[in-house]
N, C-alpha and C positions, 0 to 999 in steps of 0.2 A: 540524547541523540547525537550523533556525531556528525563531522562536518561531509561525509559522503553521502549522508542518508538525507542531508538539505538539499541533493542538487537532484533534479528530472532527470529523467533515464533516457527520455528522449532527445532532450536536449541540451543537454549539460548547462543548465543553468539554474542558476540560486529557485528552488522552488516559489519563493515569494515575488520572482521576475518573471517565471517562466508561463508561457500561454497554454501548458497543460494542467500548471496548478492551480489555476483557479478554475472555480465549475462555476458551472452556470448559472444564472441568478435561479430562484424557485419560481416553479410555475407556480400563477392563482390558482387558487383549490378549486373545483368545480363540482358541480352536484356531478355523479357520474350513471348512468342507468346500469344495472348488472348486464355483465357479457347474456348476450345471446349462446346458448348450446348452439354445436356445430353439427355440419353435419358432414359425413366420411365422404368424400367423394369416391367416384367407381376408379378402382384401380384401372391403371394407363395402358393402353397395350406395350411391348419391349420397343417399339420404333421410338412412340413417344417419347418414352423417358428414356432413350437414350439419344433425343434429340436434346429433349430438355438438361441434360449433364453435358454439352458438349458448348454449353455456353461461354462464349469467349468474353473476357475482363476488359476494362476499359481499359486499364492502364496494368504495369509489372506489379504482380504482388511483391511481397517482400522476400519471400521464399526465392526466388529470381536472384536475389542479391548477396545470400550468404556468401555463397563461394565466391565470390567477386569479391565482397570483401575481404574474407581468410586469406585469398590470392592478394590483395594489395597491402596489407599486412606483412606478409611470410614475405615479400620482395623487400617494406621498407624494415624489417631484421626483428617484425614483433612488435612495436609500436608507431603508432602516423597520431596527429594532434589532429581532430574531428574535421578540418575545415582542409588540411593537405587529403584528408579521407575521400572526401567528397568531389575534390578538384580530380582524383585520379578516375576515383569510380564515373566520375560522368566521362571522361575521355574513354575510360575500358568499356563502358555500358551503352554508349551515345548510339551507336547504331542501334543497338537492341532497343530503345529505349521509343514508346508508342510515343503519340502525336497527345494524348490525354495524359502524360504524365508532365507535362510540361504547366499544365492547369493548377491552379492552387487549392489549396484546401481550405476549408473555413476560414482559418485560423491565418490563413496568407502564407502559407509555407507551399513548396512543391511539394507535388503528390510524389514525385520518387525520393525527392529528401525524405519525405515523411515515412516512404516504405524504406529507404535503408536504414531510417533508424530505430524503426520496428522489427528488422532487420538484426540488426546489432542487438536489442532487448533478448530478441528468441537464441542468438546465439552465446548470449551471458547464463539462459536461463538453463541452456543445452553440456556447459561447461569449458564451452571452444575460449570466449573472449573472458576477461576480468574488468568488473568493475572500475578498478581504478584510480585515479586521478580525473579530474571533471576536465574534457575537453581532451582528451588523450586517450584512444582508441587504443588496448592491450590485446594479444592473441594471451591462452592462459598458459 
């Protein structure tokens, strides 16, 4: 294993440090009763369900922030080190950015930290950004 593959993708940190690499303690085993069969509910009329798909997020997804980041990237000439990332993206996003994204996450992290760097994952996986060096944000 090599020294890129020790560090979280979320947060560039030593996976043995970081709050994504460790999981959760296991749950006690419990006796469990078999699911219940379901049953189909009657399909919705068209108003329904297109009221029900029009439901608005608490907070920015991550999708929200790609171009935001390629853009703060492609300015600093291809490369910013995660924490200059972050300083820029919240001045270019600060308006756009809901009143729930300010709230943390389990884990104590902001929920739009958290979405930009879900954010970043999707666009490594996409082929825009490169992995890298741990803590140093690449366009590829």
């Amino acid at each position: 294993m090599n020294a890129v593959e020790d560090y979280c993708e979320l947060c560039d940190l030593p996976r043995s440090t970081c709050i994504h690499g460790r999981p959760p303690p296991p749950e006690p085993t419990k006796a469990v009763a078999p699911p219940k069969p379901r049953k189909r509910a009657a399909p919705r009329s068209t108003a329904k369900a297109a009221a029900a798909k029009s439901v608005t997020r608490r907070w920015t997804p991550p999708e929200a922030f790609k171009p935001l980041i390629l853009a703060v990237l492609e300015d600093a000439g291809g490369e910013l080190e995660a924490d200059d990332v972050f300083r820029e993206l919240e001045v270019l996003a600060g308006d756009r950015l809901r009143p729930e994204d300010s709230e943390t996450t389990p884990e104590g992290e902001l929920r739009w930290r958290y979405a930009v760097r879900r954010a970043r994952v999707a666009l490594m996986d996409e082929g825009l950004m490169t992995r890298g060096t741990p803590g140093l944000w690449q366009l590829a």
